[in-house]
ZAZATI-607521 format. One record per residue (C-alpha): x, y, z. Coordinates in pm, whole numbers, padded with zeros to 5 digits, always signed. Each point is the difference from the previous one (the first is absolute). Example, Ala and Ser with C-alpha at 12.3 -4.5 7.8 and 13.67 -1.06 7.14 Angstrom:
+01230-00450+00780
+00137+00344-00066
***
This chain:
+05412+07428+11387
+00246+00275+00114
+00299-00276+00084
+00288+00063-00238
-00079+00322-00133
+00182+00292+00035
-00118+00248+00219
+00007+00356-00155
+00005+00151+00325
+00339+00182+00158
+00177-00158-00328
+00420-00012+00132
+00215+00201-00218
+00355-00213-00109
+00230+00078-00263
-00219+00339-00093
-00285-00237-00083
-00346-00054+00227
-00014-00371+00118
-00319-00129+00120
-00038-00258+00336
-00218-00304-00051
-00299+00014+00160
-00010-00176+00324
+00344-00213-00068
+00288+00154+00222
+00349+00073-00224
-00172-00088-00341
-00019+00324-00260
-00033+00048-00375
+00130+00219-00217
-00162+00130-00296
+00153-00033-00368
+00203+00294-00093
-00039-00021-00405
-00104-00272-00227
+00334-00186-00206
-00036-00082-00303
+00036-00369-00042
-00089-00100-00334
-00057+00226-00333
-00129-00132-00332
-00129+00174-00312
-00104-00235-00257
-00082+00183-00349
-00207-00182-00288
-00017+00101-00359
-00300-00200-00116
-00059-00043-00407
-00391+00024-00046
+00015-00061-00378
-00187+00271-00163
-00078+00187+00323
+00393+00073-00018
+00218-00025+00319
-00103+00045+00368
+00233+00074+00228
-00055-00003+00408
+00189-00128+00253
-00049-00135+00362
+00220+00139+00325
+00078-00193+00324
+00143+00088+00298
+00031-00146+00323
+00092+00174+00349
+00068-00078+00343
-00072+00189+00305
+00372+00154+00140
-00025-00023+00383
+00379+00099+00041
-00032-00205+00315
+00428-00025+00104
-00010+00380-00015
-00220+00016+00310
+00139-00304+00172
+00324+00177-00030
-00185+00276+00147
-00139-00148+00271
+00186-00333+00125
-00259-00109+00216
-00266-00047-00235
+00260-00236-00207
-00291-00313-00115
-00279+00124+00197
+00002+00238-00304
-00262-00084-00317
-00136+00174-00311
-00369+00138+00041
-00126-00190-00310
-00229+00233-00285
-00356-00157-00083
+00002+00197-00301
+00190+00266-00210
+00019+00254-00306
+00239+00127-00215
+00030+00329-00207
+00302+00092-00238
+00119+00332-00045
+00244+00175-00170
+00172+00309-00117
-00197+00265-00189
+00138-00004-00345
-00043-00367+00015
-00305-00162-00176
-00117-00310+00140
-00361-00188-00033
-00294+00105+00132
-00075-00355+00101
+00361-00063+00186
-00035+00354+00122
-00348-00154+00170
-00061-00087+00382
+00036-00362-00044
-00048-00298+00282
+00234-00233+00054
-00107-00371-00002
+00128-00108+00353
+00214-00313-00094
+00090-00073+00414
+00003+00255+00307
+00292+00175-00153
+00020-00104-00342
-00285+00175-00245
+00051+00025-00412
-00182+00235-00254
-00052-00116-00374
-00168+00233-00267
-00044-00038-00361
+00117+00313-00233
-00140+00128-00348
+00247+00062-00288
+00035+00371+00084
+00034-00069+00389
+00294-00270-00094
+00176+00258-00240
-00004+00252+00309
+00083-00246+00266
+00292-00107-00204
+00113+00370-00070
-00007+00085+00338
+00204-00323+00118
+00286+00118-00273
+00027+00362+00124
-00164+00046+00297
+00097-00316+00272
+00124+00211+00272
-00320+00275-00021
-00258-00280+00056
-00102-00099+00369
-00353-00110+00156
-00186+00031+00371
-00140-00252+00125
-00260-00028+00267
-00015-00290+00239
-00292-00115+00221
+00072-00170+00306
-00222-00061+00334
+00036+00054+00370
-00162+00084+00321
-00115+00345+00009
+00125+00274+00202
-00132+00043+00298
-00111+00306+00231
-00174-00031+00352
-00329+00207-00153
-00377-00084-00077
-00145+00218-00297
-00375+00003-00134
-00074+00157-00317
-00219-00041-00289
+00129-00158-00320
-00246+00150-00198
+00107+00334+00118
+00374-00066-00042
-00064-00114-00360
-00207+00347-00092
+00302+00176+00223
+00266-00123-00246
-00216+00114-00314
+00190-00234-00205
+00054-00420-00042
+00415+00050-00026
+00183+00178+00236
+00391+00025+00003
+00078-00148+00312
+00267+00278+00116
-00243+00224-00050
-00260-00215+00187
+00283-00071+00311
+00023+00408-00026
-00345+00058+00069
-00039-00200+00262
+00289+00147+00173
-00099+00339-00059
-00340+00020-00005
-00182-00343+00081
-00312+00212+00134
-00091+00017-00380
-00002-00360-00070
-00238-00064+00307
+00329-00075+00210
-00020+00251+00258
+00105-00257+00260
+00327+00012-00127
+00039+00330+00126
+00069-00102+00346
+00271-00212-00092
+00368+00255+00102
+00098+00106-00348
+00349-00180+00075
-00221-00335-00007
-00253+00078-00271
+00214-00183-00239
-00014-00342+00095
-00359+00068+00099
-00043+00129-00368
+00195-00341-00147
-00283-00200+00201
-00253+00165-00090
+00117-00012-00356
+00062-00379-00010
-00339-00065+00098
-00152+00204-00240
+00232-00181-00273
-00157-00360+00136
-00354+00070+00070
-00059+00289-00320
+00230+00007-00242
+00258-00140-00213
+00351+00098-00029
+00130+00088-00381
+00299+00153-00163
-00091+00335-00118
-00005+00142-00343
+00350+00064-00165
-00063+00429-00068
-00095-00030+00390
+00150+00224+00277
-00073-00216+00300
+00248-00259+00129
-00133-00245-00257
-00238-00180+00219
-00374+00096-00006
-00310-00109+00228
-00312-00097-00248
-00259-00018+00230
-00315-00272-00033
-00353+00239+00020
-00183-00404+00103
+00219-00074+00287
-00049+00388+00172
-00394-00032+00053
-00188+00290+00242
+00004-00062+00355
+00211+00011+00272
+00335-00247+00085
+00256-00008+00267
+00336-00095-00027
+00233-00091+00237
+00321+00105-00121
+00216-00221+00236
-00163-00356-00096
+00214-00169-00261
-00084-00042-00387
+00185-00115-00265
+00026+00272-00267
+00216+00048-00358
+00240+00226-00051
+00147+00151-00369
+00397+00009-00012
+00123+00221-00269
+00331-00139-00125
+00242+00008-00247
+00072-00278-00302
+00251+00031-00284
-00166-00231-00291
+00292+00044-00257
+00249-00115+00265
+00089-00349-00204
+00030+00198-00374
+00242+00220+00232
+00242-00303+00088
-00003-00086-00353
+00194+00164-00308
-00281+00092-00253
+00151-00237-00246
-00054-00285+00272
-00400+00105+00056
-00096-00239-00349
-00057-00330+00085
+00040+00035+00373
-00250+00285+00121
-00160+00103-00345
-00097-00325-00273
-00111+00069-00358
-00277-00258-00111
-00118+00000-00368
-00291-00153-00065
-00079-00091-00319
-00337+00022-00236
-00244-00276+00028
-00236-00054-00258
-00351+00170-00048
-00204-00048+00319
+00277-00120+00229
+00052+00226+00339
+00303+00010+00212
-00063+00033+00383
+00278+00096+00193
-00030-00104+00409
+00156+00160+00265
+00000-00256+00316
+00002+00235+00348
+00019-00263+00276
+00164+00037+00346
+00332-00244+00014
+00157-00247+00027
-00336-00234+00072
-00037-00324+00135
-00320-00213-00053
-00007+00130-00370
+00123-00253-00201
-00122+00120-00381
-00250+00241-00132
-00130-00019-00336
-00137+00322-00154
-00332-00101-00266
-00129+00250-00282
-00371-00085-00147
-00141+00196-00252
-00370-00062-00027
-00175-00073-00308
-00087+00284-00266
-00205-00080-00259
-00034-00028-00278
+00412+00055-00028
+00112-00172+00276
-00276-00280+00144
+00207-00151+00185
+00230+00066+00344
+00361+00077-00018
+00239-00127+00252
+00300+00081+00099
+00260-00067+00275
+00346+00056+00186
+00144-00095+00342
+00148+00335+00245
+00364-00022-00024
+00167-00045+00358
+00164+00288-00003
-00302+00239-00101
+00126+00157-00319
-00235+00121-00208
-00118-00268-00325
-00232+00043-00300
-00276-00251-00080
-00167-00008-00384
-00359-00003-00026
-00143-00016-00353
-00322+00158-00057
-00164+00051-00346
+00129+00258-00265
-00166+00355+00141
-00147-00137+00295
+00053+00258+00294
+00238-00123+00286
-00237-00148+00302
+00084-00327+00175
-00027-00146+00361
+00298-00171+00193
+00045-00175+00330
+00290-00194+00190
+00036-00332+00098
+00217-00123+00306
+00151-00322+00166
-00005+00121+00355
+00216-00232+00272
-00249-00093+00269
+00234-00201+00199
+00211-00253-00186
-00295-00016-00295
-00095+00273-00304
-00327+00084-00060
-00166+00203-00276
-00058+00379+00108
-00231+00207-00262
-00016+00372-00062
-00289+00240-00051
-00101+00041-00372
+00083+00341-00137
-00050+00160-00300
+00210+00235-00170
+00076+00201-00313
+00357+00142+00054
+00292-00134-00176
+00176-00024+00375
-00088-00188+00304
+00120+00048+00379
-00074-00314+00182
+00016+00020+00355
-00096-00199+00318
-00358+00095-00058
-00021-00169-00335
+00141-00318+00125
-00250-00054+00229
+00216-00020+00314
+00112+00199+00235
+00407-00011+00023
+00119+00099+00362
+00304+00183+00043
+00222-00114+00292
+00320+00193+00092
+00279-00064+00295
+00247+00214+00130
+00327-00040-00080
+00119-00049+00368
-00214-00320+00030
+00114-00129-00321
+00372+00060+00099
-00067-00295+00273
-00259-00197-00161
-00220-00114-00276
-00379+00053+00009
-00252-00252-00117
-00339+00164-00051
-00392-00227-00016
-00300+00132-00052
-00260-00205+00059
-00409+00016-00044
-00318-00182-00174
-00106+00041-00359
-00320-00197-00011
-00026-00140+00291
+00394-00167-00047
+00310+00040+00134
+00261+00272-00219
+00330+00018+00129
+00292+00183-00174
+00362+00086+00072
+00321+00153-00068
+00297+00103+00139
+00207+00303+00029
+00391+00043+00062
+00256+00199-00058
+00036-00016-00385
-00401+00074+00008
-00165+00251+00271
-00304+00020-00147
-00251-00241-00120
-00364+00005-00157
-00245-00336+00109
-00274-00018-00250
-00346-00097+00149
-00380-00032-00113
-00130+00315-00028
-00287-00209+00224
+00212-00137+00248
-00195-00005+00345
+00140-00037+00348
+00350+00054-00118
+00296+00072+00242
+00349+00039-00004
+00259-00112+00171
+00424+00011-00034
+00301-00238+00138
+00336+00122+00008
+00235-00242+00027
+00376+00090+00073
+00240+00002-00283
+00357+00004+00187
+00165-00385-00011
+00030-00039+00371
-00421+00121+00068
-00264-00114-00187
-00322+00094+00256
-00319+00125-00131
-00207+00278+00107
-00371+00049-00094
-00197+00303-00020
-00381-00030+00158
-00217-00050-00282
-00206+00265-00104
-00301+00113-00253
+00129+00071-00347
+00033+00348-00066
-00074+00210-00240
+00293+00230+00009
+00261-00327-00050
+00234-00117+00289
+00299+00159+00117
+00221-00271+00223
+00257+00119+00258
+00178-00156+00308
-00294+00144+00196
-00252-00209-00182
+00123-00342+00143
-00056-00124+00371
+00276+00090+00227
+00099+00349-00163
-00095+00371+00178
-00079+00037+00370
+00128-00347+00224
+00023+00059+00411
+00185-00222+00251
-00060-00032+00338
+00319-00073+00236
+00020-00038+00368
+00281-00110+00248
-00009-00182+00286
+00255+00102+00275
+00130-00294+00096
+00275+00148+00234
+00061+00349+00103
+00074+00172-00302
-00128+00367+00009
-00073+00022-00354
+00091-00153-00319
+00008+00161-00329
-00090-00137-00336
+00084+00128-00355
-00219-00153-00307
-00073+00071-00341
-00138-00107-00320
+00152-00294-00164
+00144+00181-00280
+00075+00334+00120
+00201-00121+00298
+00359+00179-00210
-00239+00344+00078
+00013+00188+00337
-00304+00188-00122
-00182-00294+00054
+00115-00152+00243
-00215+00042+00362
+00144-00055+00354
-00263-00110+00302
+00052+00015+00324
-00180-00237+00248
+00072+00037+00356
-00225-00254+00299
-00252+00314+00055
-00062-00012-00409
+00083-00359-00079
-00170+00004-00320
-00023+00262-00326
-00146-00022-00371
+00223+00067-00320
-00165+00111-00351
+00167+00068-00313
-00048-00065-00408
+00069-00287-00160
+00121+00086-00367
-00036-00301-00128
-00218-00313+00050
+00278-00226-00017
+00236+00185+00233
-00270+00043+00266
+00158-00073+00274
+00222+00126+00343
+00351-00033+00114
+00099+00108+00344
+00341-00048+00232
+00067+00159+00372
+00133+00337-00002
+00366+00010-00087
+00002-00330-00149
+00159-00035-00375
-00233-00306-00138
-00382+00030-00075
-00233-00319+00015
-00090-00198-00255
-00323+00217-00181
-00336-00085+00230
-00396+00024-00072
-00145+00233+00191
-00274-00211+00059
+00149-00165+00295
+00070+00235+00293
+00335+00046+00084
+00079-00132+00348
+00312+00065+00189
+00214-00029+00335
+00186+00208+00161
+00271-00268+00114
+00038-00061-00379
+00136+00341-00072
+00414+00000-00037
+00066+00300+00193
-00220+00170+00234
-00114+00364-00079
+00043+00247+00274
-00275+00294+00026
***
C-alpha cells in the first residue's frame, strides 16, 4: 500500500528544490515537476455556411503538456542520488491562463479548467470557443503572446507526515469551529500553529513551538484524507491558491482519536507554473497558419442537413485499439421525418478534430443520439467493443474514453530504464468468464503508452518485462505483477526484481596465520566511483561481516570485489550466493 510512494516526511532539499525519500526503499527519492511544458498546441477555427441562418463561426483549441521534473538539475546537485532518482507522478491536474490587464481574453479560457490526464506526466485540455471568444483569442495571440501565462495545480499522493502524538476531538465540533465548508489552507496551517485550542486542537499545544510545524503538516494531511478535498482556489483569491473544502457527511458528532505517527497515504496540491503559448513563441506569426492555427470552411448543405464537428480526446499512442467508428442516428419525427437518419465516420489516428453530416428535415430542431464502435485486440484476435448511447443537441461532440466504453490505461517509464531497455507491458483479466489479454510495448521513441480494456474487465493484473536493448545483453527483467490501478502505471528500474536494497554475506576462513585480511567491493557499475566503493575488514576473532547497498538497475544487480590494493575487480557476482573466502588466497598479507 505505502511501498513506492514518496514519503512527505523530512523531504531533502537539492538544487534549491525539496526531494522526497520513498517510503520504506533505502536511496530511492522523487522529485516533483517544476512547471508543465508545453508539448503540443493546436487551434483549429471553422467558418460554417448555415444557408439562410448565415455564417457560424467557432473554433476548437488543443493543447497538450507534460509534467517538467528538471531531473539532471538535481542529479547534478546531488551525485549520489544519480538513477535512484524518479519523478513523483500527478494523478490529476488543472490549468488557469492569465494575462496582463489591458489584455482581453475569454471568459471560458480565462476558466479553471482540468486537464484530461493522457499518462502520469502527460495531461491535455481541449475546449470549444464561440465566435466572439475566437475573435478575442485570436486578438490576444497577435498582440499579446508574451502577457499570457497559466498556473497549474497538480495532485499527487504520499504517506503523510508523521508526529509521535495521539489527538481526540470531535468532527462535528471542528466543522461548526471553522464556520465555513472552504478554508484557504495557509490560513488553516496558520491557525493551527497559532491557535489550535480553537479548532478543538489543544493537544497541539504541548508540542515545543520549534516542532509544531511538522506536527501541524500531520495533522493537516490527515484532515485532507479523512475530511476534505484539496482544490485550487478562486482566481481574485489571496491565499496561496490552494483551499480545503471540507465534506459536512464524513465529520459526524462523536469522538475519534488519531494517532498522528501511524502512516496514511494522503494528496498533496503543487502549485506550478506552465507557459501554454510556448510553441506560437518558437514560431514567426506568419508560420502559425497551417502548422499551429488551420482555417476549415465548411460549406452550406441543403435544407435540413446538420454538420457535427467531433473533437476525439483520448490518451496516446494506444495499443489494443485497432479502429473506432463514430455512428449518428436521428430518430424518427413525424410526420416530416418518419424515418431514422444515419450517419457515420471513423476517429482519425491522430485525433484531429472531423465533421460528420446529419440531415434532418427542413425546420426540425437539432436533437440526435450517437455512440462508438471499437475493434479491441484481445490477444492476437479483434472483437467488437460498443459504447453507451448518448443523446445530444450541440453542433460539437467531445468523445472521450467514457464514450467508448473502455477504459484506456496510461502506462509511463522513466527515461533511465528506457535508456537500457525496452518494456513490454500485459494486462490480463476475464470478461465473461474468458480469458482478455492485451499488450504493448514501450521504448525509447515511445515512453508512454495507453492499453485499452473492457470497462468490465474482472481480475485484471499487470505485469512488465524489460528486456535489454545493448547488442552484447539481451536479459529480461520482470516486475511482480500487480492489481491494475486506477491512477495508470509508472515503470522504473525499481519496479523489476533485482533493483533497490540487495545484501551479501561474506566470511573468511583463516587458513594460515594471517592477522587480518581486507576486502574492497562495490556495485557492478559504480566500481569507477570511490563514493561507492566499501572496504571490510575480517580478522579470525570477526571472520564474517554483511554488505548492503542499492542496486540501480535490475540488470546491473550485481557485486564486484578484489583484495585491498589489488588493480582488477571480479567478474560481476549475485549476491545470492555468499561470498566465501581464504585467507591463504589473498596476494599479500595485510598487517594490523
Amino acid at each position: 500500500m505505502f511501498a513506492g510512494r514518496p514519503d512527505w516526511h523530512a523531504p531533502t532539499h537539492w538544487a534549491g528544490r525539496p526531494v522526497h525519500a520513498v517510503f520504506e526503499q533505502p536511496r530511492r527519492f522523487m522529485a516533483a515537476p517544476q512547471r508543465l511544458r508545453t508539448t503540443s498546441f493546436r487551434l483549429d477555427i471553422y467558418e460554417q455556411d448555415r444557408g439562410d441562418a448565415g455564417l457560424e463561426n467557432f473554433s476548437l483549441l488543443q493543447l497538450g503538456f507534460e509534467a517538467d521534473f528538471d531531473l539532471d538539475a538535481v542529479r547534478q546537485a546531488a551525485p549520489d542520488a544519480q538513477d535512484g532518482l524518479s519523478a513523483l507522478p500527478a494523478e490529476a491536474a488543472w490549468l488557469r491562463l492569465h494575462a496582463a490587464d489591458a489584455l482581453s481574453l475569454p471568459p471560458e479560457v480565462m476558466a479553471l479548467q482540468p486537464l484530461d490526464m493522457a499518462g502520469l506526466g502527460a495531461m491535455g485540455l481541449a475546449l470549444r470557443l464561440d465566435a466572439a471568444s475566437t475573435s478575442l483569442l485570436e486578438g490576444a495571440l497577435q498582440t499579446g503572446l508574451l502577457a499570457v501565462g497559466a498556473q497549474a495545480w497538480v495532485r499527487v499522493r504520499g504517506v503523510a507526515e508523521r508526529w509521535p502524538l495521539t489527538l481526540a476531538f470531535d468532527p462535528a465540533a471542528l466543522r461548526v469551529a471553522l464556520q465555513a465548508p472552504e478554508c484557504p489552507l495557509t490560513a488553516l496551517r496558520e491557525q493551527l500553529l497559532n491557535a489550535p485550542e480553537a479548532l478543538g486542537f489543544a493537544a497541539l499545544q504541548d508540542v515545543p513551538l520549534s516542532q509544531r510545524a511538522q506536527a501541524t503538516e500531520a495533522l493537516l494531511d490527515r484532515l485532507v484524507e479523512r475530511f476534505g478535498t484539496l482544490q485550487p482556489a478562486t482566481a481574485d483569491s489571496a491565499s496561496d491558491g490552494i483551499q480545503l473544502v471540507f465534506d459536512a457527511e464524513r465529520m459526524p458528532q462523536g469522538q475519534v482519536n488519531w494517532n498522528l505517527a501511524e502512516p496514511l497515504l494522503c494528496p498533496r496540491l503543487l502549485v506550478i507554473e506552465a507557459d501554454p503559448l510556448a510553441p506560437l513563441r518558437e514560431l514567426a506569426p506568419g508560420r502559425w497558419n497551417g502548422q499551429l492555427v488551420r482555417r476549415h470552411s465548411v460549406p452550406a448543405l441543403g435544407s435540413g442537413w446538420h454538420t457535427i464537428t467531433v473533437l476525439p480526446n483520448l490518451p496516446g499512442p494506444r495499443a489494443g485499439l485497432l479502429r473506432t467508428q463514430l455512428e449518428l442516428v436521428a430518430p424518427p419525427h413525424p410526420p416530416a421525418r418518419p424515418f431514422s437518419s444515419h450517419a457515420s465516420a471513423p476517429l482519425p489516428a491522430d485525433d484531429a478534430p472531423f465533421t460528420v453530416n446529419l440531415r434532418l428535415a427542413p425546420d426540425e430542431p437539432l436533437h440526435y443520439q450517437w455512440k462508438t464502435s471499437a475493434f479491441v485486440l484481445n490477444g492476437t484476435r479483434p472483437e467488437l467493443m460498443q459504447g453507451t448511447l448518448q443523446t445530444a443537441d450541440q453542433r460539437h461532440l467531445v468523445v472521450g474514453p467514457d464514450a467508448l466504453g473502455l477504459r484506456l490505461m496510461c502506462v509511463e517509464v522513466d527515461p533511465a530504464l528506457l535508456r537500457e531497455a525496452q518494456v513490454e507491458v500485459t494486462c490480463q483479466g476475464q470478461r465473461n468468464g474468458k480469458a482478455w489479454t492485451v499488450r504493448g510495448q514501450v521504448d525509447r521513441d515511445r515512453r508512454r503508452l495507453a492499453l485499452a480494456l473492457p470497462a468490465d474487465l474482472q481480475d485484471g493484473t499487470v505485469t512488465a518485462t524489460a528486456t535489454a536493448t545493448s547488442l552484447t545483453d539481451s536479459r529480461q527483467c520482470t516486475a511482480p505483477p500487480q492489481p491494475i490501478p486506477d491512477s495508470g502505471v509508472y515503470l522504473d528500474p525499481f519496479s523489476f526484481e533485482g533493483s533497490g536494497a540487495r545484501s551479501l554475506s561474506l566470511a573468511c576462513e583463516f587458513d594460515d596465520d594471517t592477522p587480518q585480511v581486507l576486502i574492497e567491493l562495490a556495485p557492478e557499475d559504480r566500481t569507477d566511483e570511490t563514493s561507492r566503493r566499501t572496504l571490510r575488514r575480517l580478522t579470525p576473532a570477526a571472520p564474517a561481516t554483511d554488505w548492503s547497498w542499492t542496486a540501480l538497475s535490475p540488470f546491473r544487480s550485481g557485486y564486484r570485489w578484489r583484495w585491498a590494493g589489488q588493480s582488477d575487480w571480479s567478474a560481476a557476482l549475485s549476491p545470492a550466493q555468499a561470498l566465501q573466502l581464504r585467507s591463504s588466497q589473498a596476494p599479500t598479507r595485510s598487517t594490523p
